[in-house]
C-alpha positions in Angstrom: 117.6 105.8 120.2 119.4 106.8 117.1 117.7 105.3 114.4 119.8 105.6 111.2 122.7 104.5 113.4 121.2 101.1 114.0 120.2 101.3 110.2 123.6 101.6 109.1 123.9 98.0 110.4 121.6 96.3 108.4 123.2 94.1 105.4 126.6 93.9 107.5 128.1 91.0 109.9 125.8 92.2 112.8 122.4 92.4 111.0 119.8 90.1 113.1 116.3 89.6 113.9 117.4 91.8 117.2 118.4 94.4 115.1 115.4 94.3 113.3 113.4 94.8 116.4 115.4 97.3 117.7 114.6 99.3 115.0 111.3 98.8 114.3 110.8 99.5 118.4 112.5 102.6 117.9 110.6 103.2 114.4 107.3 102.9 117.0 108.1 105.5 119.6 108.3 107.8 116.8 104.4 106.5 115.3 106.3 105.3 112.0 104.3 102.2 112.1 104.7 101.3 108.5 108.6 101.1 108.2 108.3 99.6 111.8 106.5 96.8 109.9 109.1 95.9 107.3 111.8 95.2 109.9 109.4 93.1 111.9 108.4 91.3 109.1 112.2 90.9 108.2 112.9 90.0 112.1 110.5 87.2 111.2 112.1 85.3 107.8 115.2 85.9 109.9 114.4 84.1 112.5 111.1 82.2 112.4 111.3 81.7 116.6 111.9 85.0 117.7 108.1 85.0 119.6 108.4 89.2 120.2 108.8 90.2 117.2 105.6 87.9 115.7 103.7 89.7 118.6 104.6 92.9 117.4 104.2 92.1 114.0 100.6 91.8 114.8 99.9 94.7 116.8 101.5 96.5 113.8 99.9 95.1 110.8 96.0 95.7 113.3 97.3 99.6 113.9 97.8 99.6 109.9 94.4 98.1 109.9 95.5 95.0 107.5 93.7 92.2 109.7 94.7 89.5 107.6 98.3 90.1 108.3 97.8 90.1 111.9 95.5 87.3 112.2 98.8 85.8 109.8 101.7 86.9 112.4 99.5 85.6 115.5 99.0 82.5 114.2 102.6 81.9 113.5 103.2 83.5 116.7 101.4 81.0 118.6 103.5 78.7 116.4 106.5 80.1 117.6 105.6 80.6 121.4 104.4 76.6 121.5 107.6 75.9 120.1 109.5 77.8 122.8 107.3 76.7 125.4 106.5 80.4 125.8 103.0 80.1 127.5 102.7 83.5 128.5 103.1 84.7 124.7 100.7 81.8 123.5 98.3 83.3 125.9 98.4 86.8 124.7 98.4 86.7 121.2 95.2 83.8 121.6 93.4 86.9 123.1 94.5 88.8 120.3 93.4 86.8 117.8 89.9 86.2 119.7 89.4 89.9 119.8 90.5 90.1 116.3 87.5 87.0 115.8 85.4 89.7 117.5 85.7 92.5 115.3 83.9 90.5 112.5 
């Protein structure tokens, strides 16, 4: 995926919590975990729903080692996924946070 192409989009009519994803999915496959972050994060105040993209926000911020950020975007997460009736989601990111409980 052609990154700075879907970067060019960002600030114009078709920027989006999607895009945002998109990007920071693409950002990921290429191990740039800390930009992938910032779009996640701006995925989020975008769109305070978008379940995926609090999941990933997690997974991100625990690879960056800043637990407190991840136990942060779970918890909304789980927000977000009991909101959406999204039980599969809820699910997952309560594991997370209880291996994240784990860790100490």
């Amino acid at each position: 995926m052609d990154i700075s192409a879907l970067e060019k989009l960002i600030g114009g009519p078709r920027d989006s919590a999607l895009l945002r994803m998109s990007i920071a999915t693409a950002l990921l496959g290429e191990d740039r975990a800390a930009e992938a972050e910032k779009h996640l994060a701006q995925a989020v105040l975008m769109d305070a729903d978008y379940t995926a993209a609090w999941k990933q926000l997690g997974k991100v911020r625990l690879a960056l080692e800043d637990f407190d950020g991840a136990r942060e975007a779970w918890e909304a997460g789980t927000g977000s996924a009991q909101r959406n009736g999204d039980k599969q989601a809820e699910k997952e990111m309560a594991v997370f946070l209880r291996r994240l409980d784990k860790r100490g």
